[in-house]
N, C-alpha and C positions, 0 to 999 in steps of 0.2 A: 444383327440386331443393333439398334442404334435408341441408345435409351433416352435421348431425350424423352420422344412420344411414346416410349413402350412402357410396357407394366414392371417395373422393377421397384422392390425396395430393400432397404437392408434397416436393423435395428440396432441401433446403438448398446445396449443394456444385455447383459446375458437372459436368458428366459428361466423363470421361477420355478415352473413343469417339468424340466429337463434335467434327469439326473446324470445321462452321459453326456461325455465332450460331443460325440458324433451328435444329438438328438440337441444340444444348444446349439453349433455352431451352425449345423442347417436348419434351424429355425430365424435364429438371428441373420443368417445368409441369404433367406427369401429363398431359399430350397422345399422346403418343407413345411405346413401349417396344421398341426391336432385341430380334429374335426371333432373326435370324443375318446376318449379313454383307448387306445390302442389302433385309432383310425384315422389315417393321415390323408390329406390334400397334398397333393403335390403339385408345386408351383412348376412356372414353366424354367426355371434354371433346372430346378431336380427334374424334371422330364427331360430335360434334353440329354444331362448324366444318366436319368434311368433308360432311353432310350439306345445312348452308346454301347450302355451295357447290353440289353439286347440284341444290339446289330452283331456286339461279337460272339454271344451266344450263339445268337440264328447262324453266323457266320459257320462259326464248329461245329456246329452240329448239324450240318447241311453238308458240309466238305464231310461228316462221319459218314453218311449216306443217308442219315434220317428225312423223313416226312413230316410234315408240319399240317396238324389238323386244330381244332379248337372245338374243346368239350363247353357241353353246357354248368353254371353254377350249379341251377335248381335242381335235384336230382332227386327220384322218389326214395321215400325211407328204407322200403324193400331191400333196394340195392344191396344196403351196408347188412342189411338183417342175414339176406340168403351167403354172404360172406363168410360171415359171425365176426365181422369188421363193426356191427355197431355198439354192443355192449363196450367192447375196448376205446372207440371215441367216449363213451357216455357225455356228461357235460359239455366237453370240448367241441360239439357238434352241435353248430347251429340247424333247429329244427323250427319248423311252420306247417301250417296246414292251406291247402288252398278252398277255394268256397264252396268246394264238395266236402270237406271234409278229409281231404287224402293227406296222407302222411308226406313232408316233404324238408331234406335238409339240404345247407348249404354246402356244397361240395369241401372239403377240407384236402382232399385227396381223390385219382380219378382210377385205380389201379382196375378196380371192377367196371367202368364204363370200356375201359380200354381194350377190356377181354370183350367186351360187347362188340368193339369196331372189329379187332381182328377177327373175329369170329363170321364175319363177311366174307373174307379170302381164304380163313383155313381150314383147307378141306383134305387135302394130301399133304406129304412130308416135300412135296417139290411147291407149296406155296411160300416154304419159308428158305433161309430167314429175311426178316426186316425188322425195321425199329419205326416206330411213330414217335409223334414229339407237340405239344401245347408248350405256350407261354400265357399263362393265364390268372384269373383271380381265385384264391382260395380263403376261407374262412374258418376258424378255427379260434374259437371263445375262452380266449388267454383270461387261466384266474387272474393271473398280476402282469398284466403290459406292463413294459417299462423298458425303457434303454433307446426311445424314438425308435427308429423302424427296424430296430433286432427284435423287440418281442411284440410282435403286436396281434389284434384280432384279422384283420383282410391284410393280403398279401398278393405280390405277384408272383408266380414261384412256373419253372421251364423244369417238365416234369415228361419226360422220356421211356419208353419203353420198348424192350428187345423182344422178339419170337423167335426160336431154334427148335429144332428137332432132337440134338446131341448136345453132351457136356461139352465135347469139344468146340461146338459151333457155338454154344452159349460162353464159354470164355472167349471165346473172340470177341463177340458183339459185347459182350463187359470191357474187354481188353479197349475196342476201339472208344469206347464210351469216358475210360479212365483216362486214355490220353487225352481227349477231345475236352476233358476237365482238366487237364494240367495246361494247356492250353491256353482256356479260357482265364484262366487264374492266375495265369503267367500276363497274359493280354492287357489286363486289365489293373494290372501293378500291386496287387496284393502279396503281403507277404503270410505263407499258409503252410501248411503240415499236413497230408495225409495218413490217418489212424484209422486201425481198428475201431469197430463200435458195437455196441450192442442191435442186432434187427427190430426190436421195439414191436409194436403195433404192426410195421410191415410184414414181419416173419420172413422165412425164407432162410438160405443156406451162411450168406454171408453181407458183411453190412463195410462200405469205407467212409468217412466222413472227412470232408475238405474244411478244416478249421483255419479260421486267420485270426492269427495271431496276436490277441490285444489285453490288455489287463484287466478288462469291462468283463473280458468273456464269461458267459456263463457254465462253459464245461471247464474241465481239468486234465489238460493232454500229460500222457507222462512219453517223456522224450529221453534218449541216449545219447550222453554225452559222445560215447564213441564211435557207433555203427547209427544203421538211418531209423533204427527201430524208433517208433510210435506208435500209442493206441490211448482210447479212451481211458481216462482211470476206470470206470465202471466196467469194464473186462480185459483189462491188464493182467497178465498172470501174476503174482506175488511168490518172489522169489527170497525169501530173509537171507540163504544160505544157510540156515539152520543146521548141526550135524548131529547126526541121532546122539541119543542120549548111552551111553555105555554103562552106566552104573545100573549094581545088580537090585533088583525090583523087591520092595519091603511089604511087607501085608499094610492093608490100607487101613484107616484111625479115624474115629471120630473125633473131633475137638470142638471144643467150645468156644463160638465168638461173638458175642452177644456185640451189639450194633455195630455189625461190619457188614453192613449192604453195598460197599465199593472195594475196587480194587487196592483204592489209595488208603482204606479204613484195612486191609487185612494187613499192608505195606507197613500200616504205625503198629499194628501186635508184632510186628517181628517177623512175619512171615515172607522167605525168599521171595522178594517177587518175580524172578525169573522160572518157579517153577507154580504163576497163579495163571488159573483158564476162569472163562468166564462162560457159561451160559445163558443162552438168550432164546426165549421162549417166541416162537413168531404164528401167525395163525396164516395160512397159507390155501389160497380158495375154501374159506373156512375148516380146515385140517388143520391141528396146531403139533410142531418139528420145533426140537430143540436144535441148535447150533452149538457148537464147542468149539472155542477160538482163543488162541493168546489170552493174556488177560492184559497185555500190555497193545493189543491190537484193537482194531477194529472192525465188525460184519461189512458185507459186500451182500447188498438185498439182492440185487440182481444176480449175484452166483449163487446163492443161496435158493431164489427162483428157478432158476437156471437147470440145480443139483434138482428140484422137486419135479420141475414142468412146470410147474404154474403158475397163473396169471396175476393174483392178486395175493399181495404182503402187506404183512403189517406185524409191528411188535404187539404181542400180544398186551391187554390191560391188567395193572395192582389184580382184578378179580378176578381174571382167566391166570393170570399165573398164581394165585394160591390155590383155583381149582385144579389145575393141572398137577402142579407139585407139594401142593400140601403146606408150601412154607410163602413165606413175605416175598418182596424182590428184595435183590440180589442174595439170595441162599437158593436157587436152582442149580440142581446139578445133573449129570447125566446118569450118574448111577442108580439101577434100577426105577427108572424111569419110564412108565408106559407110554412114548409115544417114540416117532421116529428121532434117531438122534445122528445129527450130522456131524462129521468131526473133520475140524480143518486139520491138512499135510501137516502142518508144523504141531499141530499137538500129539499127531501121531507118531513124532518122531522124541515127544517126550515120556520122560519114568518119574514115577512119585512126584505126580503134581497134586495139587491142590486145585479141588471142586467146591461147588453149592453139595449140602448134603439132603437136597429137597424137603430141611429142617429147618425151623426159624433158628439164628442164632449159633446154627452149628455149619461145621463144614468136614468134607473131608479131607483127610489129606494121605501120602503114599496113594494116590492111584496112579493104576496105570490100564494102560488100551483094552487089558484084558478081563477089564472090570464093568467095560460098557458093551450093550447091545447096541453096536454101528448099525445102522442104514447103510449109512453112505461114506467114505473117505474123499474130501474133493476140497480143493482151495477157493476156502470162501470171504477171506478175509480180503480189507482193501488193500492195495499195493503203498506202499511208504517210498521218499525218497531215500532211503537208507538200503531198500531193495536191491539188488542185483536184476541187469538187463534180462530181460528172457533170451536174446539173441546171442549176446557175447561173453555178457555177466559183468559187462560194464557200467559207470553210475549211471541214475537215474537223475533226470530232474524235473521238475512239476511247471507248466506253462498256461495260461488262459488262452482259451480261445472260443470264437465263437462260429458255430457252425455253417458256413455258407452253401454246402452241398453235400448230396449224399450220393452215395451207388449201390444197389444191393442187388446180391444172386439170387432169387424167388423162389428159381427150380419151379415144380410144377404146381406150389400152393393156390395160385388164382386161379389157374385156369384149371388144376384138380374140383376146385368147392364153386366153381363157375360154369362148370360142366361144358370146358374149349377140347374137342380133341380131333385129331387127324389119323389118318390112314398110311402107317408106313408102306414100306418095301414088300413086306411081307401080309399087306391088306390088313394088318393089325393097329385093333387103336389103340390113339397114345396119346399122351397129355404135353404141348405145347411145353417148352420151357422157358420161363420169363428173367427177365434181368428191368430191372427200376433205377433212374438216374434223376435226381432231383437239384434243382438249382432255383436259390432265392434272388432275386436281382435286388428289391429291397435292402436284403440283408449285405449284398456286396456294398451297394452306394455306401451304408453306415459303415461296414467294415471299414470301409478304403477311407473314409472322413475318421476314422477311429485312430486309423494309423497314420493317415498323409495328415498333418496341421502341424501349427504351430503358436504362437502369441498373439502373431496376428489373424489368424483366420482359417482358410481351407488349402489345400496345397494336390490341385488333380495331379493324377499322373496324364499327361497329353492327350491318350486314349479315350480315355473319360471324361472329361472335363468340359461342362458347356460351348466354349468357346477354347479354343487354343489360343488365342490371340487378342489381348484390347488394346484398343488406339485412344490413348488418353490424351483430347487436346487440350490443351492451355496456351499456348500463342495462338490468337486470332488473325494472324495471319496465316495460320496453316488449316484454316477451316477447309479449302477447297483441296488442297492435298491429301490432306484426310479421310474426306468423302471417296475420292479418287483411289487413295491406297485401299479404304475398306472395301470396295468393288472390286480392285484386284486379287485382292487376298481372298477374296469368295466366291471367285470366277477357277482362282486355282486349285478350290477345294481345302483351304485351310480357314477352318468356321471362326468368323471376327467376331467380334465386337466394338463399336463403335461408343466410348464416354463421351457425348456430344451435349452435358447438361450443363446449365450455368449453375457449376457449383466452384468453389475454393477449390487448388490442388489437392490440400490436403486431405479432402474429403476424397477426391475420387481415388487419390490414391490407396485411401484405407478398404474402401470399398472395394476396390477390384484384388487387392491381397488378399480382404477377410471371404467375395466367393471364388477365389484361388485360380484365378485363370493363367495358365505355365508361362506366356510370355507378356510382356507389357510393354506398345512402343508408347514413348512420350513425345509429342510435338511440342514441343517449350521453346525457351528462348532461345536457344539455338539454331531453330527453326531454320533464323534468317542467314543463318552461314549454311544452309542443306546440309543441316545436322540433325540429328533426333537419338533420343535414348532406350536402350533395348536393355530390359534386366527378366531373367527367369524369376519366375517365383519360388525357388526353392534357393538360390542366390542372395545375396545381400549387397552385392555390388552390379551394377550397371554399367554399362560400356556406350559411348560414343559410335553411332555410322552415317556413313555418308547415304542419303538419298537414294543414292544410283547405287550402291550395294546393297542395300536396305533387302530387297525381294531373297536374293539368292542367299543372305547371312537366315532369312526367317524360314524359307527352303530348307537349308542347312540343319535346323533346330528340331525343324518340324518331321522330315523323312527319317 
């Protein structure tokens, strides 16, 4: 590319719209331009980076043994209905009708088209296994875009899927899947952490998430300092080390606490706070379950879903919890209490605590386990850094990150409620089993702009990078060397760039730091001694070569 006559610009001023570094510097870079609230134009710089990332995507994932087809967007409504995938998009599901009147949404995800293709070839237990694979557009109607191409409405997103017959044979095709993402993610210079996570929407057996690592992120990895253990906070075990309580168990008391609706209001009466629980009323697929947790902790909605089965949470309202328990918030308690009552590991392990006594004003206190009708005993509270590793019992400690890939075990959910099945060994049928691998390429470009920058601009890792190489001239005497090395340099497979504009050094030089291309030769005054200057972008010093070294020093850099 040679910009004089090509389409390039770059913007002096940060952009007002862009609350992350990643989503300024590639707007100001001429990477990237907002089309409307969470819908990005991509310029041909960020095409070329969105591009490389694909090729090594395609790359892994071809060497895995995958097949490469392409779904359609428009997808009729049905699809998601015969699932029971579409109540769980609700909003986030862009919908239309076409001029019949037929129901029709934008794809968000293809896991039921996919059972449709395999469902071509599988017909016996000797058609499997295989894996298919798209890189395509998906939509999904983001309440709050925001962070430029981490949270947006349309997306590109390389979305894989495994068919087996056996466990066995499905942890492989996972297996080969998880490497082919370490891979990828190694390829492509990000720095990233593999956790546990919650199955979501997807369901299925088990869920990994490829997070890199930025402070923008919108999850919260919790990581160990000693062992390689990580997982999502939202289903991290929570381990306090808590050890049972040994003191011998007192009849339980009413007491009077007139406006002590918080923990820190029972904390000023005097009350240990090492021995206050708090209950929390939640309505759960309309069912309302008490939780009992620490009073110095926090609920985990999603273990708490988790503990129930069910799909939809929420704390319940001031009016659903005085109908429930009789009294104001914060005076719920669990005792004698009609409805189910969950109790977190750590309060199980406590004696004469202190409850709500589902009385305005009052509370109890001396209780103990043997005073509630349990449902359930299960850790539902969120994990702390003060926690203990679940692996070693080493520290914890808290990191952002934002998700750039997922994997999950399906087992036979899709192709169970899709009705895919085959003919074993034994002429019996059986339901396919699936494994889901998802990768954002949008999300990596911003990631890898989140982490690679600096003061001045963007900083590729080589892989990536539009161009590996610009040829900055400023002595007009080296115009025709110039031209000549840009030809060579792209004849050998290492993609130029050519600054051939009439501008000031200092501008082209700001230019090609701020869209980060890894190496910059300078044709300047040196020229005329067959000299020129070679500086990496991640460097702050520049080096001196000679001409006739020039090719094999950029060789050198480039393999």
């Amino acid at each position: 590319m040679k910009l004089k006559n090509s389409f390039f610009y770059t913007l002096r001023e940060d952009v007002k719209d862009e609350e992350s570094k990643s989503g300024n510097l590639l707007v100001k870079a001429g990477f990237i331009k907002k089309s409307s609230s969470g819908v990005y134009m991509i310029m041909p710089l960020g095409f070329k980076v969105l591009k490389n990332i694909e090729n090594i995507v395609r790359d892994e994932m071809n060497k895995a043994g995958a097949s490469e087809l392409l779904m359609p967007s428009l997808i009729p409504e049905d699809v998601y209905i015969k699932s029971g995938r579409r109540d769980n998009f609700g909003s986030d599901m862009f919908s239309l009708k076409d001029r019949m009147g037929r129901d029709y949404v934008l794809g968000p995800t293809h896991e039921e088209l996919f059972v449709n293709v395999a469902s071509m070839k599988i017909k016996s237990y000797k058609d499997m296994p295989f894996n298919i694979y798209q890189i395509a557009t998906k939509f999904r109607d983001e309440p709050r875009p925001r962070f430029g191409l981490i949270r947006v409405r349309e997306f590109i997103m390389k979305d894989a899927y495994s068919f087996d017959t056996t466990e066995k044979d499905c942890d492989e095709s996972y297996l080969k899947m998880y490497n082919a993402y370490k891979n990828i993610f190694d390829r492509v210079g990000l720095n990233y952490k593999i956790v546990k996570a919650d199955t979501g929407v997807m369901g299925g057996l088990l869920s990994e998430e490829f997070q890199a690592i930025t402070d923008i992120g919108e999850d919260t990895l919790v990581l160990c300092e000693n062992c390689d253990f990580a997982s999502n906070i939202e289903v991290c075990e929570s381990i306090s080390g808590k050890e049972k309580d040994e003191e011998e168990e007192k009849e339980i008391e009413l007491i009077n606490t007139p406006n002590t609706g918080t923990i820190e209001d029972l904390v000023k009466i005097g009350l240990n706070e090492n021995k206050l629980t708090k209950t929390l009323i939640y309505k759960i697929d309309g069912k309302f379950y008490a939780a009992l947790i620490p009073g110095n902790r926090e609920a985990s909605e999603l273990k708490i879903r988790k503990v129930t089965g069910g799909k939809e949470i929420i704390l319940a309202s001031k009016e659903e919890i005085l109908e429930v328990t009789g009294a104001k918030t914060g005076f719920a308690g669990p005792v004698n209490l009609n409805i189910p009552v969950i109790v977190d590991t750590d309060v199980n392990l406590m004696k004469n605590f202190v409850t709500g006594a589902n009385k305005t004003d009052y509370h109890f206190k001396n209780v103990n386990i043997k005073d509630i009708d349990i449902y359930k005993t299960a850790d539902i509270k969120e994990v702390k850094e003060t926690d203990l590793c679940p692996n070693c019992k080493g520290k914890l400690s808290f990191k952002k990150g934002i998700e750039v890939g997922n994997t999950f075990k399906l087992g036979d959910k899709y192709s169970r409620v899709m009705n895919l099945t085959y003919l074993d060994q034994d002429n019996k049928e059986k339901y396919p089993l699936m494994g889901s691998y998802g990768i954002g390429l949008g999300r990596i470009l911003a990631s890898i702009a989140e982490q690679k920058n600096d003061e001045n601009g963007l900083m590729w890792p080589i892989a990536v990078a539009p161009f590996k190489v610009a040829i900055v001239l400023i002595n007009e005497n080296g115009e025709s060397y110039a031209n000549e090395l840009y030809e060579k340099l792209n004849s050998l497979g290492i993609d130029t760039l050519l600054d051939d504009r009439d501008e000031r050094a200092g501008v082209k030089f700001k230019d090609m730091d701020l869209i980060g291309i890894p190496i910059r030769i300078t044709i300047g005054k040196k020229f005329d001694e067959n000299v020129v200057e070679v500086k990496l972008r991640n460097q702050s010093e520049f080096k001196d070569v000679g001409i006739d070294n020039l090719l094999s020093e950029i060789e050198k850099i480039t393999n």
